[in-house]
Backbone as CSV, one residue per row, in Angstrom:
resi,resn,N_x,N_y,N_z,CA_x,CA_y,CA_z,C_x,C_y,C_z
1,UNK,0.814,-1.192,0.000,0.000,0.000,0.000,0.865,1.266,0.000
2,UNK,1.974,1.048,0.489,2.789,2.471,0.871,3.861,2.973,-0.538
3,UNK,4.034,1.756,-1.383,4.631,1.426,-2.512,3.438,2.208,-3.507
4,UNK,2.344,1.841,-3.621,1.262,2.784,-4.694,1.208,3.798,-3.926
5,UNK,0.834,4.775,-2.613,0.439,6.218,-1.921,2.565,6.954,-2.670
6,UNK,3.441,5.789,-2.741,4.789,6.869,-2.894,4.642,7.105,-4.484
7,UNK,4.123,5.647,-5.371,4.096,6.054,-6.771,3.131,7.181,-7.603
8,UNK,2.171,6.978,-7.119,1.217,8.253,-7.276,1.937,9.641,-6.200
9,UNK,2.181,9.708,-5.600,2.785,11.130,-5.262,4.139,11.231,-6.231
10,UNK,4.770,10.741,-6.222,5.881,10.613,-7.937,4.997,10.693,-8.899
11,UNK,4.117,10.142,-9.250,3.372,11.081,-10.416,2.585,12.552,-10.344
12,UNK,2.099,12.289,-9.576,1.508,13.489,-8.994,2.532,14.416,-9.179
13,UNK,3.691,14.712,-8.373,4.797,15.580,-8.925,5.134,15.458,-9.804
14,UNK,5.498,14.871,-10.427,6.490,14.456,-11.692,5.677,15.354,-13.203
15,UNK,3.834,15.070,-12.688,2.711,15.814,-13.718,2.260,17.209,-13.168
16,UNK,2.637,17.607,-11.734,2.430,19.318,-11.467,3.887,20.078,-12.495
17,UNK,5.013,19.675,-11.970,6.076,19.861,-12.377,6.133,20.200,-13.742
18,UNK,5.269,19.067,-14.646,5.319,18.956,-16.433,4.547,20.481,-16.306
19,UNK,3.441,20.588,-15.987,2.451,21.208,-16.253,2.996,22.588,-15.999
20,UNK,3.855,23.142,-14.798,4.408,24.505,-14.677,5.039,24.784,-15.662
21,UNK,6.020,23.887,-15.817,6.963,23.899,-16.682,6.579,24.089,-18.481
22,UNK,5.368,23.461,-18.481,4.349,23.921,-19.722,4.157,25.071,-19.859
23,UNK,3.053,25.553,-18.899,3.009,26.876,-18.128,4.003,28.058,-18.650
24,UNK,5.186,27.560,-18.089,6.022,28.619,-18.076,6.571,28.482,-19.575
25,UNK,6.928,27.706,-20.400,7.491,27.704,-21.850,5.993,28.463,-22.845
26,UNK,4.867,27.557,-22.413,3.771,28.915,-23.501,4.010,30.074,-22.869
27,UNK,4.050,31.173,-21.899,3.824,31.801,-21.221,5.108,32.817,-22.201
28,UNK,6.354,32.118,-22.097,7.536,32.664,-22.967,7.511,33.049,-24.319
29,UNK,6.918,31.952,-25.042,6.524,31.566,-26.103,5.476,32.681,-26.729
30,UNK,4.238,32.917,-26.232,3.493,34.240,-26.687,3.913,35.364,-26.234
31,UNK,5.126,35.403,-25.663,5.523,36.928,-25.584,7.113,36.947,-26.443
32,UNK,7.645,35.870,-26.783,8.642,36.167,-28.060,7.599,35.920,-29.566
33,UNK,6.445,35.257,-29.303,5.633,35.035,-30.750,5.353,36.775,-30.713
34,UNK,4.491,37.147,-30.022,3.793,38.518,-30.438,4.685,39.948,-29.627
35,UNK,5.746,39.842,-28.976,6.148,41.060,-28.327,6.501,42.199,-29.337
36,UNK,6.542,41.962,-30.875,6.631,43.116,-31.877,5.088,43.606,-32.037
37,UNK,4.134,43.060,-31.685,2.774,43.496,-32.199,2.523,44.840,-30.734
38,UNK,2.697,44.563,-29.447,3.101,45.171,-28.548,3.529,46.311,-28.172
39,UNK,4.946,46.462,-29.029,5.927,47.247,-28.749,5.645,49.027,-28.719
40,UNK,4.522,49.473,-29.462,4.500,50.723,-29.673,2.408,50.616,-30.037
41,UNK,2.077,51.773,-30.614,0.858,51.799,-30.539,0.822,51.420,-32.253
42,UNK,1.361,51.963,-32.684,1.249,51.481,-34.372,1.593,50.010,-34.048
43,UNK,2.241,49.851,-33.997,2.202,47.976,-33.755,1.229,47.680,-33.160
44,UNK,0.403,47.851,-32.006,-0.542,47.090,-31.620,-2.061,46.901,-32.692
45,UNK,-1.998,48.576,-33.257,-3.220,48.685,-33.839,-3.303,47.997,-35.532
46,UNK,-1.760,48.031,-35.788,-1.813,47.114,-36.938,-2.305,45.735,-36.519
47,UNK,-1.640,45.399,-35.762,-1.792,43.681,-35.165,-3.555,43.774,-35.010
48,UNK,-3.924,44.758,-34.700,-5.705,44.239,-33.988,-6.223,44.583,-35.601
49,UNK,-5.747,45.359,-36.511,-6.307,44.960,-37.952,-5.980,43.486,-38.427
50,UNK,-5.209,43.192,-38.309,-4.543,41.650,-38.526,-5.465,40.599,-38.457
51,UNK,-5.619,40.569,-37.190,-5.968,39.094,-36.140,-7.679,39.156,-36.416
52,UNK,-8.359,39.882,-36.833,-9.570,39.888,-37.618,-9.677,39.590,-38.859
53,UNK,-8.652,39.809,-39.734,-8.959,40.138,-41.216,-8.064,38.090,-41.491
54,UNK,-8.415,38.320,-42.322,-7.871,36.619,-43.348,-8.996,35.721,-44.529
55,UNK,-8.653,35.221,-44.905,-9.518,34.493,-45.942,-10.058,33.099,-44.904
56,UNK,-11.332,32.357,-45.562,-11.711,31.296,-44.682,-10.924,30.597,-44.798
57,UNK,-9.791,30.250,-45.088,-8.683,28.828,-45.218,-8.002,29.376,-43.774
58,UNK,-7.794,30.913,-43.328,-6.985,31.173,-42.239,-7.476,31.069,-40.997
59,UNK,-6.757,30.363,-39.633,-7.587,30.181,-38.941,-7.784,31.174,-38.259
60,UNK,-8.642,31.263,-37.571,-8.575,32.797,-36.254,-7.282,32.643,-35.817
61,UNK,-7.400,33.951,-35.108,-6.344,34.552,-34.213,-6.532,34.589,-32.953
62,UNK,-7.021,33.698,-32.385,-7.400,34.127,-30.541,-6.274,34.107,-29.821
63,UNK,-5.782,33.456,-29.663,-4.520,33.699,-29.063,-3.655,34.918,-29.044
64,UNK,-3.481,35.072,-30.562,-2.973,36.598,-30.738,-3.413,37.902,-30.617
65,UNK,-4.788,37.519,-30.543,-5.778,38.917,-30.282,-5.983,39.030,-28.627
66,UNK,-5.958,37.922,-28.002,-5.914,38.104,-26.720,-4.812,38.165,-25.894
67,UNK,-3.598,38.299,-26.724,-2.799,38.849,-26.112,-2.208,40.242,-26.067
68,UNK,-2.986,40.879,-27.114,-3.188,42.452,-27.559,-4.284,43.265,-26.401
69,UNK,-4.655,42.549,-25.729,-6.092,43.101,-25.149,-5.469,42.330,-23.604
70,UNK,-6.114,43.802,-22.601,-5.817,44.105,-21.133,-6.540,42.492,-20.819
71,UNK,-6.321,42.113,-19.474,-7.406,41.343,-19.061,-8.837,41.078,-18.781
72,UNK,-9.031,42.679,-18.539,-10.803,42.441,-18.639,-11.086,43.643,-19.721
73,UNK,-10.626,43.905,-21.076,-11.048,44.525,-22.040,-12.266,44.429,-21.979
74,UNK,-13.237,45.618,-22.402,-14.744,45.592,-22.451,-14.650,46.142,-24.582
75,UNK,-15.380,45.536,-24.948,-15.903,45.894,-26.835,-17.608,46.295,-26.229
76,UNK,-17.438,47.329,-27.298,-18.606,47.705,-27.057,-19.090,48.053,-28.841
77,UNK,-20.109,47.978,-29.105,-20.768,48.367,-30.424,-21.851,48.918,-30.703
78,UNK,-21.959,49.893,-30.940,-23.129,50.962,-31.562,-23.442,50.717,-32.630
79,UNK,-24.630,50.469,-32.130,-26.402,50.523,-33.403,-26.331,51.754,-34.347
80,UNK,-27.029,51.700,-35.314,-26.986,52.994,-36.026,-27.841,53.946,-35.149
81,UNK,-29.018,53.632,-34.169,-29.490,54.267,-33.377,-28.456,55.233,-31.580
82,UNK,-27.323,54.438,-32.187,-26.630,55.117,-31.045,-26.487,53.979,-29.640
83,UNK,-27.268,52.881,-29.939,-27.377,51.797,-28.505,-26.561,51.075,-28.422
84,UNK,-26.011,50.798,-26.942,-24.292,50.107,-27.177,-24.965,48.742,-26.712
85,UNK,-23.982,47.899,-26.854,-24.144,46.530,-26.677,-22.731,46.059,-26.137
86,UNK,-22.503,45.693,-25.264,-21.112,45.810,-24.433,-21.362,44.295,-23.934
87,UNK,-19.699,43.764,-24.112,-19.684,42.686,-23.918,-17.666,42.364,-23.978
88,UNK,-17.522,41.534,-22.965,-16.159,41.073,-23.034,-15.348,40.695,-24.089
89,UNK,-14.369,40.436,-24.043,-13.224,39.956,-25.237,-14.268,38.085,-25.962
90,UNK,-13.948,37.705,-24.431,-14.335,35.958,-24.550,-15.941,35.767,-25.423
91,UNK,-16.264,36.970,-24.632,-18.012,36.736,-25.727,-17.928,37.090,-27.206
92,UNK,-16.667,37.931,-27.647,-16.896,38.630,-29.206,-16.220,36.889,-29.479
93,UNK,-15.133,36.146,-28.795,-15.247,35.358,-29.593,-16.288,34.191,-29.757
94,UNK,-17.408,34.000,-29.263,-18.248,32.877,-29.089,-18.790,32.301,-30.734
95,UNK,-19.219,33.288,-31.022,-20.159,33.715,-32.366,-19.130,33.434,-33.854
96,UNK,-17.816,33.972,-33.643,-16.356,33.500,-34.694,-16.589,31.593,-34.065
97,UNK,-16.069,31.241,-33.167,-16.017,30.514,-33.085,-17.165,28.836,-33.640
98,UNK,-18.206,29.314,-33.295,-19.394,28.705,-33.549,-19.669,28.663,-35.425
99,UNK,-19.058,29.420,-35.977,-19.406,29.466,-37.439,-18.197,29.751,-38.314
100,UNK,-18.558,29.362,-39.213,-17.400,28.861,-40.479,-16.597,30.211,-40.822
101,UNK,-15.633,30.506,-40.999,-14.926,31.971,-41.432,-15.424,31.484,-42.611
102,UNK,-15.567,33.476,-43.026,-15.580,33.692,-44.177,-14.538,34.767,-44.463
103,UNK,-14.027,35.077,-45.804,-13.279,35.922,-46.429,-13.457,37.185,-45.713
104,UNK,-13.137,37.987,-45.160,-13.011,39.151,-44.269,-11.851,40.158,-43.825
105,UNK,-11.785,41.275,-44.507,-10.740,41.680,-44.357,-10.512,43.185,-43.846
106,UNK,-10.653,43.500,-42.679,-11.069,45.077,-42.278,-9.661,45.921,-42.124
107,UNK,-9.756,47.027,-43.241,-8.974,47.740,-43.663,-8.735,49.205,-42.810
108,UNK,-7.544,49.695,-42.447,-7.943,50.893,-41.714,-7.342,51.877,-42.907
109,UNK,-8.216,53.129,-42.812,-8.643,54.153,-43.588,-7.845,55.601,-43.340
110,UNK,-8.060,55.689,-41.778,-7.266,56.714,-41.547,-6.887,56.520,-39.620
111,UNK,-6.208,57.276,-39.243,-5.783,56.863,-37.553,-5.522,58.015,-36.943
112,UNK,-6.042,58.743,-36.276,-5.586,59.965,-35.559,-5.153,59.138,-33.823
113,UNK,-4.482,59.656,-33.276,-3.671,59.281,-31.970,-3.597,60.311,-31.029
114,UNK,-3.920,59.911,-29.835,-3.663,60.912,-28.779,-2.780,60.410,-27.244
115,UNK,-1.881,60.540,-27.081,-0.877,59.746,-26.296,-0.836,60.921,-25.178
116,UNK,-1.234,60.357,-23.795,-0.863,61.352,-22.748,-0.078,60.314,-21.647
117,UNK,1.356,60.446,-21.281,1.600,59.442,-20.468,1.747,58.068,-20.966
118,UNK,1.232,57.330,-19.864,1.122,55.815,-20.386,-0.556,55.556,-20.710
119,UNK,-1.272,56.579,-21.448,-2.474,56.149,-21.942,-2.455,56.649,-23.243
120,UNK,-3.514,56.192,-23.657,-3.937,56.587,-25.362,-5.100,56.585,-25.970
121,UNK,-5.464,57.226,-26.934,-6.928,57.324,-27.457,-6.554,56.760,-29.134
122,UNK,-7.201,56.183,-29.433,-6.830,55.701,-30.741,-8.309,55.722,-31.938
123,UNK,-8.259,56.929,-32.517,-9.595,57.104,-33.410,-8.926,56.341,-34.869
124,UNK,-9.895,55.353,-35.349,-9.315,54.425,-35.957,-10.326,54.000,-37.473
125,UNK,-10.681,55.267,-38.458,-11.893,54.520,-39.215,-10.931,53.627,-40.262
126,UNK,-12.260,52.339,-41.086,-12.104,51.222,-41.290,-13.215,51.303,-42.293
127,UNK,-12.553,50.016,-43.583,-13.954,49.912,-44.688,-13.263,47.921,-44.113
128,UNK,-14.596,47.421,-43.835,-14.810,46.251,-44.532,-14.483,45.564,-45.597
129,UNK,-13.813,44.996,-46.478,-13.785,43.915,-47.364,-13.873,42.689,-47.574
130,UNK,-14.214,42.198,-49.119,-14.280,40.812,-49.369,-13.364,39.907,-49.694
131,UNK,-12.209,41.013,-50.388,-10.694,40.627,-50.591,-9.808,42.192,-50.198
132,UNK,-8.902,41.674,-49.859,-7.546,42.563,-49.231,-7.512,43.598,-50.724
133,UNK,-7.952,43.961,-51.873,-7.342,44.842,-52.883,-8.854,45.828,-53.064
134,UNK,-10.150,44.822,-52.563,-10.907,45.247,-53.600,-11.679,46.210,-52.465
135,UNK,-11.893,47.557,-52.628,-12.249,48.920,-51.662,-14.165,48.604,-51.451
136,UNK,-14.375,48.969,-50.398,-15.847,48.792,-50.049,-16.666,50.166,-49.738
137,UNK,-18.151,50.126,-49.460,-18.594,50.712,-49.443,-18.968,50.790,-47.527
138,UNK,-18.472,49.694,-47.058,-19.067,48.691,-45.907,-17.706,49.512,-44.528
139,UNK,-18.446,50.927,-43.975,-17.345,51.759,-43.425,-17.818,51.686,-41.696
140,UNK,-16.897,51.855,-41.138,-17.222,52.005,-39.268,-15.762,53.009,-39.300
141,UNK,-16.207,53.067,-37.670,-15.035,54.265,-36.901,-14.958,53.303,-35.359
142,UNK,-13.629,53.284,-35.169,-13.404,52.456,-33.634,-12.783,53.603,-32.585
143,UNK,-12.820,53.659,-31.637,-12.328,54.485,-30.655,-11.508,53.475,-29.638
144,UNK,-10.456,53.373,-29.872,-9.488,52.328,-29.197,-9.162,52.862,-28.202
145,UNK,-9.089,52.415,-26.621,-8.286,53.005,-25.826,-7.081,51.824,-25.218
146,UNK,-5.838,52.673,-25.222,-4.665,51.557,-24.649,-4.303,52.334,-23.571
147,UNK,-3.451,51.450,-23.244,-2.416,51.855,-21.607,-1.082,51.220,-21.724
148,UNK,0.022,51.528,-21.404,0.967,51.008,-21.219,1.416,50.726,-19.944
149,UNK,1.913,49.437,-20.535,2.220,48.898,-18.523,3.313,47.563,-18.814
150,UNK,4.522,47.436,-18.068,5.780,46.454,-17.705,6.374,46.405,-19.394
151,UNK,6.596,47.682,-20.119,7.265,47.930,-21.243,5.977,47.319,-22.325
152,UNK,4.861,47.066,-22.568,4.160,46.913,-23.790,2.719,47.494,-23.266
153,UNK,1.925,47.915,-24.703,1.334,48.498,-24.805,0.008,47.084,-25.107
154,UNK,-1.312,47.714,-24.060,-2.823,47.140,-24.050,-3.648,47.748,-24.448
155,UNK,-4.521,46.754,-25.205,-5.632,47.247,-25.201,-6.769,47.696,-24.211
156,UNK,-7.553,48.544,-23.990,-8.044,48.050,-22.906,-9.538,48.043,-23.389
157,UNK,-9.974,48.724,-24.056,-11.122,49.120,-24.916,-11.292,49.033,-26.187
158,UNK,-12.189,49.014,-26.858,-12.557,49.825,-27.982,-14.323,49.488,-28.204
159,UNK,-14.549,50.597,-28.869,-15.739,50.866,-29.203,-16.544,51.166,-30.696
160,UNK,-17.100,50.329,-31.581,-17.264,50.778,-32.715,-18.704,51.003,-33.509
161,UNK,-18.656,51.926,-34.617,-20.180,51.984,-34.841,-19.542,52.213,-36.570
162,UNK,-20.280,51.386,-36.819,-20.605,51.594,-38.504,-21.474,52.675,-38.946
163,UNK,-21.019,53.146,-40.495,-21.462,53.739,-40.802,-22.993,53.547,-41.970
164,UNK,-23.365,55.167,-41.750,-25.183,54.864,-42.490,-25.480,55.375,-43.246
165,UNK,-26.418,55.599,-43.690,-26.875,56.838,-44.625,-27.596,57.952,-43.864
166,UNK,-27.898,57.936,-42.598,-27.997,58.450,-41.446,-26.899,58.928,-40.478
167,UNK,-25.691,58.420,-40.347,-25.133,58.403,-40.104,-23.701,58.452,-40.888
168,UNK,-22.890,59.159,-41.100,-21.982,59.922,-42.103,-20.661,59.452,-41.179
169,UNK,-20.605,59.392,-40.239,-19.285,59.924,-39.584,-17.688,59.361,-39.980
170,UNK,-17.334,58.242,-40.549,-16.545,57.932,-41.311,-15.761,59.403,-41.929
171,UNK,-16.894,59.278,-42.792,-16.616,60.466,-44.030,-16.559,61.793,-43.218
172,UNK,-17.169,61.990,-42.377,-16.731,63.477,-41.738,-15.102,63.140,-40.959
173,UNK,-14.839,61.915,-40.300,-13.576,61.526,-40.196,-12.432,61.918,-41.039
174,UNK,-12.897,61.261,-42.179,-11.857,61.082,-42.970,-11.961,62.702,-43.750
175,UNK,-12.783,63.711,-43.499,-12.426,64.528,-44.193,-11.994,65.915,-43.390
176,UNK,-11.921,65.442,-41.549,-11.529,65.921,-40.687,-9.677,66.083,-40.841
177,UNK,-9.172,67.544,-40.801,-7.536,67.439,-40.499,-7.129,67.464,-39.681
């Protein structure tokens, strides 16, 4: 009996041990995979155009998008009526996950930046596409907010609302200097 209670505690350690040690090599691993997406605010905001956009053969990006984004990031999205719908990182992915990618490729248009400290405002409009060349009609505006913290830059927010025929603001964006 005392021969199986010592072999199972040798496994028992032997499989906490694997598992830190797992732990600690992914843990390394997504911060030499993505620490250039990180590094500055143009890097992050390219990377969060990225990790959305691909053809259906590409797989998502969760991993990489959630390592761009604070720990409790809030997305929020406006109706053409102005009504937000707010919801965590883990819930925007439920809905990707559950259904087949399709060809999707969201393009940014123009980027104004406002850096005070270790925070940031990131006005960010965007056209939709069906392929990476071909220009759409299909426009939103995101309001990104980051923070910087232990040398890389988070997401911590963003907020977006497409545009309408009611709603212009893109185009007053983009024709804002």
């Amino acid at each position: 009996m005392k021969t199986i209670k010592k072999q199972n505690m040798k496994e028992l350690i032997f499989m906490l041990t694997g598992l830190l040690f797992t732990t600690t090599v992914l843990s390394q691993t997504f911060d030499e995979k993505y620490s250039k997406d990180v590094q500055s605010i143009d890097a992050i905001i390219n990377a969060y155009y990225e990790v959305i956009s691909g053809s259906s053969d590409d797989p998502w990006q969760f991993e990489r998008d959630k390592y761009l984004h604070a720990e409790n990031a809030v997305i929020t999205r406006l109706d053409d009526a102005g009504n937000a719908a707010v919801h965590s990182l883990e819930a925007e992915y439920i809905p990707m996950g559950l259904n087949p990618r399709e060809d999707f490729y969201e393009h940014e248009l123009k980027r104004i930046v406002s850096k005070y400290g270790n925070i940031a405002q990131v006005w960010s409009a965007f056209e939709i596409r069906k392929t990476p060349e071909t220009p759409s009609a299909t426009r939103g505006l995101n309001s990104i907010q980051l923070h910087y913290e232990n040398g890389r830059w988070y997401i911590d927010s963003w907020t977006a609302q497409m545009e309408s025929e009611q709603n212009t603001l893109v185009q007053e964006f983009l024709n804002a200097q």
